[in-house]
C-alpha positions as CSV (number, residue, x, y, z in Angstrom):
1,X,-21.2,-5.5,-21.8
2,X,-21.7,-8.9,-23.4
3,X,-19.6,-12.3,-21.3
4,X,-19.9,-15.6,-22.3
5,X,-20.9,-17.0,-19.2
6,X,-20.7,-15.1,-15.4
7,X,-19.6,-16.8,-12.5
8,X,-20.5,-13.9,-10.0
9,X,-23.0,-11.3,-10.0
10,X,-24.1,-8.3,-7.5
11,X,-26.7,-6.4,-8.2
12,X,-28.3,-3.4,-6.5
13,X,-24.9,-1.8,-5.4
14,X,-23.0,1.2,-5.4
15,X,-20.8,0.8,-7.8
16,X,-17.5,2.7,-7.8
17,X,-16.5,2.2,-11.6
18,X,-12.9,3.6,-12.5
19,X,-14.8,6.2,-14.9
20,X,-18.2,6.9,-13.0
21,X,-20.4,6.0,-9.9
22,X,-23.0,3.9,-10.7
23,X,-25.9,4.4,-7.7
24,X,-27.8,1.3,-8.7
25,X,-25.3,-0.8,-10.9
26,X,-24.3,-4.5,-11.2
27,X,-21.1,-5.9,-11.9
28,X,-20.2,-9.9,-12.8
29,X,-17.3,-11.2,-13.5
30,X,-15.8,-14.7,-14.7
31,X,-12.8,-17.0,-14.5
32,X,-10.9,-13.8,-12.5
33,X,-11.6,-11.0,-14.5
34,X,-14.3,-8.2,-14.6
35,X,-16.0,-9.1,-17.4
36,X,-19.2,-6.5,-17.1
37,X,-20.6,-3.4,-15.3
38,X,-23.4,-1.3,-15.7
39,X,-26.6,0.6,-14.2
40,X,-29.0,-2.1,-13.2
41,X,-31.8,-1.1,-15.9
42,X,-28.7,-2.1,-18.2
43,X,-28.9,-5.4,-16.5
44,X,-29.6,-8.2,-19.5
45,X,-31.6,-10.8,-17.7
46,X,-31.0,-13.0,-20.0
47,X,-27.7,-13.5,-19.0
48,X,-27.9,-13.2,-15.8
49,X,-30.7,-15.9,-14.9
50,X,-27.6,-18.8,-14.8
51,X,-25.4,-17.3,-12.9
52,X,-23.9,-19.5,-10.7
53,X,-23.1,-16.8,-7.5
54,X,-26.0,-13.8,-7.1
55,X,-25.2,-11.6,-4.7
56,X,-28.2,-8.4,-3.9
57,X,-25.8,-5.8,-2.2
58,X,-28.7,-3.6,-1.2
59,X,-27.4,-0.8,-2.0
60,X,-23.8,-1.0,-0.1
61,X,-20.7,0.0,-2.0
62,X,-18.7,-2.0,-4.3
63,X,-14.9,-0.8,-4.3
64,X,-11.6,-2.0,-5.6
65,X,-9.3,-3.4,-3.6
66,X,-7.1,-2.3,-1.5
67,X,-3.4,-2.2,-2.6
68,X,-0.7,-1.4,0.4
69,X,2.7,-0.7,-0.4
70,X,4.1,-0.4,2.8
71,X,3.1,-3.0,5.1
72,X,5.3,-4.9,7.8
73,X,3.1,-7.0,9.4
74,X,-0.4,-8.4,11.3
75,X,-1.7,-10.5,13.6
76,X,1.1,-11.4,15.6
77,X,3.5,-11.9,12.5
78,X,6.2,-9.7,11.1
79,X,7.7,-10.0,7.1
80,X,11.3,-10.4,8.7
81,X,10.0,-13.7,10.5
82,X,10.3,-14.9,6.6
83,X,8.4,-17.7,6.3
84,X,5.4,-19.1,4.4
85,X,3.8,-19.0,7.9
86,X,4.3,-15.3,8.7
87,X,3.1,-14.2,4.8
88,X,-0.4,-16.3,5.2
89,X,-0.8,-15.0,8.8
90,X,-0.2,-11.1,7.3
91,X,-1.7,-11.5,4.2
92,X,-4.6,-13.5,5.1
93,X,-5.2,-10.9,8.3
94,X,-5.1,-7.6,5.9
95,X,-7.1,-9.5,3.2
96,X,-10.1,-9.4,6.0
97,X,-9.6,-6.0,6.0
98,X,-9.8,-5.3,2.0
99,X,-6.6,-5.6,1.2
100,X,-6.1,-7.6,-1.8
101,X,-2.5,-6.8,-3.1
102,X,0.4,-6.2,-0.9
103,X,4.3,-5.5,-1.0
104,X,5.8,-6.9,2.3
105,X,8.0,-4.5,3.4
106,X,11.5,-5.0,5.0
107,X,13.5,-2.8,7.8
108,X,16.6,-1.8,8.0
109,X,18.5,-4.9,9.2
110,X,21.7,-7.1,8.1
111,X,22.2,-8.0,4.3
112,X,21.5,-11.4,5.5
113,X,18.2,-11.0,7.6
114,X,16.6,-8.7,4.1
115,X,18.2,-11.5,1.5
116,X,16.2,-14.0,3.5
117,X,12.9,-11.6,3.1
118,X,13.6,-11.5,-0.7
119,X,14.0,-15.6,-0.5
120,X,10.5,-16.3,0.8
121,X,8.7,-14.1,-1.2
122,X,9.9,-15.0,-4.4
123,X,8.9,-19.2,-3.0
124,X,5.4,-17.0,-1.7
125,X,4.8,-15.4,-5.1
126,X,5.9,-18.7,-7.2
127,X,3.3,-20.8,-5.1
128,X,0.5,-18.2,-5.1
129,X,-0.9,-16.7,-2.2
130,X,-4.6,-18.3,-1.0
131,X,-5.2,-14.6,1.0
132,X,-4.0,-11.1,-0.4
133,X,-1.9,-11.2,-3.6
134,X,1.8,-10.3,-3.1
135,X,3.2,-8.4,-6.0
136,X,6.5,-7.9,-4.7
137,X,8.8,-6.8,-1.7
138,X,9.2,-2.6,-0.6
139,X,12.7,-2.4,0.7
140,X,12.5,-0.2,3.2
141,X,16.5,1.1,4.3
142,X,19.4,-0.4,4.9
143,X,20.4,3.0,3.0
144,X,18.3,5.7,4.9
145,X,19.7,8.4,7.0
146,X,20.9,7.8,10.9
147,X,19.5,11.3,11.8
148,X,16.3,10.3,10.9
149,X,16.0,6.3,11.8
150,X,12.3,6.3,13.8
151,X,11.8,2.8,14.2
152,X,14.7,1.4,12.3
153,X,17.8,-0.4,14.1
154,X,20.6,2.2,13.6
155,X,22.9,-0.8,13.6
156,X,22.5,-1.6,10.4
157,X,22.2,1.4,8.7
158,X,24.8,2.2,5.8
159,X,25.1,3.9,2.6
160,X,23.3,2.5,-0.4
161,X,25.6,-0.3,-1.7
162,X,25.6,-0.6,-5.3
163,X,26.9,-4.6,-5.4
164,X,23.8,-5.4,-3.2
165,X,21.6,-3.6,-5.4
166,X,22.8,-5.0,-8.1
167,X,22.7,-8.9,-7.2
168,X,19.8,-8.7,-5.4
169,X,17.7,-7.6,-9.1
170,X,19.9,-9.8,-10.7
171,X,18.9,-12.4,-8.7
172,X,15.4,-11.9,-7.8
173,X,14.4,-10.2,-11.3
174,X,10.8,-8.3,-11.1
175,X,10.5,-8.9,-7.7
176,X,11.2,-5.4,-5.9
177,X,9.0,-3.2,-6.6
178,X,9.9,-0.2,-4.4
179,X,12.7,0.9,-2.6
180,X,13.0,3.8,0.7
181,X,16.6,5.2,0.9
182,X,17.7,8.6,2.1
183,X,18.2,10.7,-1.6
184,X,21.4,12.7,0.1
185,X,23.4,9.6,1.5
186,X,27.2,8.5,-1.1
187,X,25.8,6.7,-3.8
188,X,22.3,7.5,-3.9
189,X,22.0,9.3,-6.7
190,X,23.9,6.4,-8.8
191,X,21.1,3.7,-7.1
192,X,18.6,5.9,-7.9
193,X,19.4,6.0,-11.3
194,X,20.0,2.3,-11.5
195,X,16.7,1.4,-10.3
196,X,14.4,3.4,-11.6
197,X,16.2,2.6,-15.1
198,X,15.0,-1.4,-14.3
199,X,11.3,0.3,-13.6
200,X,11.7,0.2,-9.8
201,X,9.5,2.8,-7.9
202,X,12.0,5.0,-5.5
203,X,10.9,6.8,-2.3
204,X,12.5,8.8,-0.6
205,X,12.3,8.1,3.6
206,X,14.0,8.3,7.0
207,X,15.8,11.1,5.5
208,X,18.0,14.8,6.1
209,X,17.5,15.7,2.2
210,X,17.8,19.4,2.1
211,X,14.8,20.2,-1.0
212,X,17.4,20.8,-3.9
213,X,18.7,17.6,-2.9
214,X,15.5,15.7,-3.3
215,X,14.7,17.9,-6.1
216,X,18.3,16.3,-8.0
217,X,16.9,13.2,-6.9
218,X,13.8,13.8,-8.9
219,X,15.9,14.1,-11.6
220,X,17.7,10.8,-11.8
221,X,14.4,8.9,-11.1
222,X,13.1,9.1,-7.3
223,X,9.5,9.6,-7.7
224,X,7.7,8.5,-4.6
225,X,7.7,9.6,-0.3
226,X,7.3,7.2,2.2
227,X,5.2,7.6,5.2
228,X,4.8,11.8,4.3
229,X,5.8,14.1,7.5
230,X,7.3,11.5,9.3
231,X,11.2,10.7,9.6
232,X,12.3,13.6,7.0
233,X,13.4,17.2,7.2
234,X,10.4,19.4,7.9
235,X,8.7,22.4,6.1
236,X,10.3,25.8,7.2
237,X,8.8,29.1,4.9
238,X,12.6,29.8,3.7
239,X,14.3,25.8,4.2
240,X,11.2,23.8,2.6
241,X,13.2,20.4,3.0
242,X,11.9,17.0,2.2
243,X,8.3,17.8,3.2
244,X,8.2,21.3,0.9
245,X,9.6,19.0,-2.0
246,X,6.9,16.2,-1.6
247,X,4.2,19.1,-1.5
248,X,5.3,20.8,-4.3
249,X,6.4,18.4,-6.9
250,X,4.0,16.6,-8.9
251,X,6.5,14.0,-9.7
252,X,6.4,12.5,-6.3
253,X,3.6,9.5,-4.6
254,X,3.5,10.7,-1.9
255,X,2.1,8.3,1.1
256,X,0.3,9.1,4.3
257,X,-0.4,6.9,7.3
258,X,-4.3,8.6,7.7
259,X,-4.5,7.1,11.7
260,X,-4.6,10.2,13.6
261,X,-1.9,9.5,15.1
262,X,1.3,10.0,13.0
263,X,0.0,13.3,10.8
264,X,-2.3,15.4,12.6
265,X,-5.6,15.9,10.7
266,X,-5.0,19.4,9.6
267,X,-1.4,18.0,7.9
268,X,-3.3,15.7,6.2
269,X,-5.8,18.3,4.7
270,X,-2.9,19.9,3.4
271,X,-0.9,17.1,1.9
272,X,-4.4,15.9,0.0
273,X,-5.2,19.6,-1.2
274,X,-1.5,19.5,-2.6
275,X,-1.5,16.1,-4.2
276,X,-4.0,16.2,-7.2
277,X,-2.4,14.5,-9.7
278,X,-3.8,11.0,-8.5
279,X,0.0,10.9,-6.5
280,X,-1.4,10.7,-3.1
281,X,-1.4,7.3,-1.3
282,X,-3.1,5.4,1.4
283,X,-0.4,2.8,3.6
284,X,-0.6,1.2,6.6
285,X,2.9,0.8,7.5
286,X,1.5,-2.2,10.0
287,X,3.6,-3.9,12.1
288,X,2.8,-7.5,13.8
289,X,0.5,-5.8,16.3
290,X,-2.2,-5.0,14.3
291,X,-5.1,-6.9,14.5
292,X,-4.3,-7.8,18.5
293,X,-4.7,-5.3,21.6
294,X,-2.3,-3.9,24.0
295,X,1.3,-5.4,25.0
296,X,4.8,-6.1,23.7
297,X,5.4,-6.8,20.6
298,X,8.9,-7.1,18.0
299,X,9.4,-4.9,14.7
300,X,12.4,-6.2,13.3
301,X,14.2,-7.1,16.2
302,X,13.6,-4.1,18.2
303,X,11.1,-4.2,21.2
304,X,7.8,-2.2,20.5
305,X,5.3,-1.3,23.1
306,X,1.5,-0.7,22.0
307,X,-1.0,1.5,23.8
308,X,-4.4,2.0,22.9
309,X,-3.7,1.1,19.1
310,X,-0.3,3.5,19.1
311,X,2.7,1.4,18.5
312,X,6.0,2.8,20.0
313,X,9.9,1.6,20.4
314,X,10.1,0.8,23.9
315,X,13.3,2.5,24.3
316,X,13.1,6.2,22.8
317,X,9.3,6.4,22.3
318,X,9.5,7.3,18.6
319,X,6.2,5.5,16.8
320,X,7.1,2.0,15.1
321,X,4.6,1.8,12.4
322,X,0.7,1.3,13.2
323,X,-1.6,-0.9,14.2
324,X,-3.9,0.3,10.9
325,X,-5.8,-1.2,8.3
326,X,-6.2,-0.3,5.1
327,X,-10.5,-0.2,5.6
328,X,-9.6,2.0,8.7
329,X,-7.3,4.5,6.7
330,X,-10.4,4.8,4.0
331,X,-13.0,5.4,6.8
332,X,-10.4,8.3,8.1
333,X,-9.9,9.8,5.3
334,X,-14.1,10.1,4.6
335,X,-14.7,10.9,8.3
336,X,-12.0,13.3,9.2
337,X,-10.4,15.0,6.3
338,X,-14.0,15.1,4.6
339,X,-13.5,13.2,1.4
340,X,-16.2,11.2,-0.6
341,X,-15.9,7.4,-0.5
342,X,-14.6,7.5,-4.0
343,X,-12.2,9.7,-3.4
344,X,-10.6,7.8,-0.7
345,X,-11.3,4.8,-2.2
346,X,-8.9,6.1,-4.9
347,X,-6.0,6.8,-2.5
348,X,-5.9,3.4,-1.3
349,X,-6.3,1.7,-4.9
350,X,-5.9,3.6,-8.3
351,X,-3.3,5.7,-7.0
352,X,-1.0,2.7,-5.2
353,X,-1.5,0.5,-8.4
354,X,-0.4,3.1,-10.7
355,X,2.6,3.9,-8.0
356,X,4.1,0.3,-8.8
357,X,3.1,0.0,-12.5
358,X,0.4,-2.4,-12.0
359,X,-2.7,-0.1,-12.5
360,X,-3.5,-2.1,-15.9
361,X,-4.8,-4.7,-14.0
362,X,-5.6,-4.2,-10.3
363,X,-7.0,-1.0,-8.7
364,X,-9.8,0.2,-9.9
365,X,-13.5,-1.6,-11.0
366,X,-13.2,-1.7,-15.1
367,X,-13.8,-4.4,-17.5
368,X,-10.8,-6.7,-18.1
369,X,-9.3,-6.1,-15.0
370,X,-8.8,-8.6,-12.0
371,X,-12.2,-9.0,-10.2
372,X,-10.3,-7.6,-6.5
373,X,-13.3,-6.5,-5.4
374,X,-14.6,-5.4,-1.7
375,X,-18.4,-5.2,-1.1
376,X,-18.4,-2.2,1.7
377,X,-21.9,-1.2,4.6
378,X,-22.8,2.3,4.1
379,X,-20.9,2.8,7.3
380,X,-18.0,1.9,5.7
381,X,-17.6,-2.0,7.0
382,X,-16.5,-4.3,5.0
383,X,-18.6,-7.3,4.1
384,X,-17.0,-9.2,1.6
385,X,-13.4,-9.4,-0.5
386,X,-12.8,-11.2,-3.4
387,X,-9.3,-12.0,-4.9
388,X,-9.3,-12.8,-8.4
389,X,-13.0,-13.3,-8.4
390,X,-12.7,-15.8,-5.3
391,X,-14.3,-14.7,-2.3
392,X,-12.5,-14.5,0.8
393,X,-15.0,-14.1,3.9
């Protein structure tokens, strides 16, 4: 519990420790990293009389922060605009709302249009990010299923292509850290296996898998469902599809946009008694709308029309990814489906840092680990983020 010096300490929190809930605890960290926690009669005051930043949380809740994996946008900007300007407008809009790690997330469009996405997060990620860390890029399609596109340009869809694959991790090494394709589609199975071998999280999404078909995919490395119930074959008692193989298999993440809009409440009761083995995930899926009101807005080139926080394609009505926040989501999940604040503080943390291998050092509150910390009102508001020990509001 010892430091050498602390730059930051609250006291008289909540604390939501990655192996217990402390009701009256402290926590400090220094240069970054979490460096102690404890109950507050644990507190030596010794130590604590010089610290630079005191902070009395009166008893509100001191989380991890969030990590979103699937995340296209905010505040007027979208991750295909591809620019520096777009990734501090997103990441510094979600970082308001708790989020403190992000993957920017593509659509399906041209080779060119995702190469350009890969460009400016790699120049993003070299230069450091002054909002929400980015730890890397989703891919989500070209190679998805044109039964199942929701809000994906159907132009542009085609089967997974191995020579992209391959010289886009050649040349941007580290950098993709998950990718949505359709498991079923000529020359999956063969990407799958590729990727995953190079320690690449796999979902499966926007898809017409039949269950032994995902079930294969399991085998060669897919591990992970994007946006659960939505754009993938359905559960049917004797065809249990892509939605009876997310529910059933422990080996998949399985995500879930917890907005009330895109899984009805009861679906998600029943995808978070089936995911126990810390593989359930809170997204966002957040386009450039979120964080504005009504009107028109653009999701990767296709026109979207938002109505009282619903985002939909303006031709076909299907919804085009939300207008949530990750803070939102959490509240959601406590509110509506019933869980405590750790648990759902879990789904939108631990279990997305362990998704894309990076759970030993973000996403949860433990000693050594990067002080991404959120300081959350009873009612579930948040009050303050810090990145890295640096505070953001």
């Amino acid at each position: 519990m010892t430091a050498s010096a602390w730059d930051t300490l609250i006291v008289n929190a909540k604390v939501a420790g990655e192996a217990r809930t402390l009701e009256r605890g402290f926590a400090a960290w220094s240069q970054g990293k979490i460096t102690a926690l404890g109950s507050m009669d644990e507190l030596p005051e010794s130590q604590a009389a010089d610290v630079p930043t005191r902070i009395d949380a009166g008893g509100s809740w001191l989380l991890p922060g969030f990590v979103d994996v699937h995340i296209h946008g905010g505040f007027g900007s979208d991750v295909m605009d591809a620019t520096k300007d777009a990734l501090d407008t997103i990441t510094r809009f979600h970082n308001s709302k708790g989020t403190t790690t992000i993957l920017p997330t593509t659509v399906t469009q041209s080779r060119e249009a995702i190469e350009a996405v890969l460009r400016a997060v790699r120049d993003y990620v070299r230069d450091g990010s002054p909002y929400a860390r980015v730890a890397g890029v989703h891919l989500e399609g070209p190679f998805i299923s044109p039964k199942w596109p929701g809000a994906q340009n159907p132009s542009y869809i085609v089967n997974p292509q191995l020579d992209w694959l391959d010289a886009w991790t050649a040349e941007y090494p580290g950098l993709i850290k998950l990718v949505t394709l359709a498991p079923e589609r000529e020359g999956a199975l063969e990407a799958i296996r590729r990727l995953s071998e190079q320690g690449i999280a796999i979902a499966a999404g926007h898809t017409d898998a039949t269950y032994d078909q995902v079930v294969e995919a399991i085998a060669h490395g897919l591990g992970h469902a994007v946006h659960t119930f939505n754009a993938m074959t359905g559960l049917h008692h004797r065809n249990p599809g892509v939605v009876g193989a997310v529910l059933t298999e422990d080996a998949i993440n399985a995500e879930v946009i917890a907005d009330g809009h895109h899984v009805h409440p009861a679906g998600i009761k029943l995808l978070t008694k089936a995911k126990r083995s810390d593989n359930l995930l809170l997204i966002t899926d957040a386009i450039s709308a979120a964080g504005l009101g009504n009107g028109e807005y653009d999701l990767g080139g296709l026109p979207v029309i938002v109505k009282d926080g619903v985002a939909r394609l303006k031709e076909g009505n299907s919804l085009a990814g939300s207008t949530l926040t990750m803070i939102d989501a959490l509240r959601f999940m406590v509110e509506r489906i019933g869980l405590s604040v750790e648990e759902a503080s879990r789904l939108g943390s631990r279990n997305p840092a362990k998704a894309i291998g990076l759970f030993d050092r973000i996403g949860s509150l433990a000693v050594g680990k990067l002080a991404d910390v959120l300081l959350v009102s009873a009612d579930l508001q948040i009050e303050q983020v810090w990145v890295e020990g640096q505070a953001k509001l």
